[in-house]
N, C-alpha and C positions, 0 to 999 in steps of 0.2 A: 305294792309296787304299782305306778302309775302310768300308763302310757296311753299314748293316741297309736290309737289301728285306720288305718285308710283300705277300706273295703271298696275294692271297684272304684275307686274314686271318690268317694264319701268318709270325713271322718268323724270317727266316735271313739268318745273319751272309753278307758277302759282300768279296774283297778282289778289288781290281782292280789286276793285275798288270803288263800292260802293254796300251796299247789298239790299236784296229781300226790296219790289218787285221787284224795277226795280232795278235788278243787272246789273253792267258794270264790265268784269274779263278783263286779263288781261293772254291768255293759251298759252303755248308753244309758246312767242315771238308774239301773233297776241291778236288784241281789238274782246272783245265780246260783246254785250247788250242782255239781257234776260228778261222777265215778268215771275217774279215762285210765284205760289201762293201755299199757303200748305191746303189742304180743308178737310185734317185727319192728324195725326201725324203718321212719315213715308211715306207721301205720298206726292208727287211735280209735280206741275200741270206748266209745263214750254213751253215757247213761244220763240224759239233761229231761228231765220232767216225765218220764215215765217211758221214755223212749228213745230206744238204741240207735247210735249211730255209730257207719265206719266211714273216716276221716281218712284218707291217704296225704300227705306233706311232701312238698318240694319243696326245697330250699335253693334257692338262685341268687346270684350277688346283692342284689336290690330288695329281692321280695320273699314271701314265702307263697307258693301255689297251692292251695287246699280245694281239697273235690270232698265234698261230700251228695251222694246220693244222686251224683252226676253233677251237680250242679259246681263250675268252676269260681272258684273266689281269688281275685290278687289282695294279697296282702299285704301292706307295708309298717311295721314298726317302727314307732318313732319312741325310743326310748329318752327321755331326756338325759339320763347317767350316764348314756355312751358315745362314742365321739362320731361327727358324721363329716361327710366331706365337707362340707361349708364352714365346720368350727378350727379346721386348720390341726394340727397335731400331725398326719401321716404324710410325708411324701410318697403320692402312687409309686414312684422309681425307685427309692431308696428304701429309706429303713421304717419301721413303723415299731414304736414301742409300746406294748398297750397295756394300762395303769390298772391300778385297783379305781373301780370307781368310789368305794368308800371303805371305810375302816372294816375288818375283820379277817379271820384266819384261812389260810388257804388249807383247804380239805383234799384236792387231788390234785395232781399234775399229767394233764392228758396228752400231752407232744412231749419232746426232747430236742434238742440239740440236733442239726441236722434233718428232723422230718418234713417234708413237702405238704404243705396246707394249701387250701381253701378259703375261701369265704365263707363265713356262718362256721366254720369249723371250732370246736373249744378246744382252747390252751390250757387256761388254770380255773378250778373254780373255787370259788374265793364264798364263805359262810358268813353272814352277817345277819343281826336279827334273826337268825335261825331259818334264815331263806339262804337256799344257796345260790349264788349269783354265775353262770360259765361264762368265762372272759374268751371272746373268739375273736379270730381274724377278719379283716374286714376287706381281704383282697389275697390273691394268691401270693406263693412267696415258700421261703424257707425259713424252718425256726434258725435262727441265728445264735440266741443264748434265752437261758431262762434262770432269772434272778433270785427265786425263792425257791422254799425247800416246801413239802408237805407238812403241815403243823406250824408253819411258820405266823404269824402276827404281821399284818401288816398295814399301811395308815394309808386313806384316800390321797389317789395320785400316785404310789409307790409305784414305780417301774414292777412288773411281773413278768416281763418277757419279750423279746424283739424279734422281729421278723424283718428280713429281706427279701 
């Protein structure tokens, strides 16, 4: 999976290999290998060239906040398979319904009907290539309905779920 990371204001391309534990990336043109374990939520216990690091993660509408070792990083993902405010698809006031970005089976169903979300929060996660992809919300709101079952098959673009 392919995306640009905007570090402080600089971006660098980045591919993601294979994921946690043993992640293989793929950052600014060079191979990486890592051991990350998560041993609280927001918190990553990582092992990159012979030496430990602990990663704490906030998650904010826009960005992700990472500290490692003191040091503060803003983070912005720019996935290109997911939808952003400039590509049109969500009314911020109304309803926001968010698709599979491409073909493959849905493996969990993380909200319901009714639950009060977030931003960055996961709704469905959807397996494809043997990656699993979590489809989140990208504004606060309430689940409104959710379209697919667990086990379900489904094709890029398929509605998975709406939020108000």
């Amino acid at each position: 999976m392919k995306l640009t990371l905007v570090i402080n204001g600089s971006e660098v391309e980045t591919e993601i290999l294979a994921t946690p534990p043993a992640c293989r990336f793929r950052f600014d043109g060079q191979e990486h290998a890592a051991d990350v374990e998560i041993p609280e939520p927001g918190i990553y216990s990582v092992l990159l060239d012979g030496r430990s690091y602990d990663a704490s993660v906030e998650r904010t509408e826009r960005q992700l906040i990472v500290t490692v070792e003191g040091c503060r990083f803003e983070i912005e993902v720019r996935d290109p398979r997911r939808w952003t405010r400039g590509s049109g698809g969500a009314d911020r006031q109304g309803q926001e319904t968010l698709t599979a970005p491409m073909p493959g089976k849905v493996v969990r169903i993380l909200a319901a009907p009714g639950d009060a979300v977030g931003p960055g929060q996961g709704i469905v996660v959807v397996e494809a290539m043997k990656m699993q992809n979590e489809i989140q919300a990208s504004r606060l709101g309430r689940v409104v309905a959710i379209h697919v079952r667990e086990g379900a098959t489904v094709t890029a673009g398929e509605a998975l779920a709406t939020i108000g």
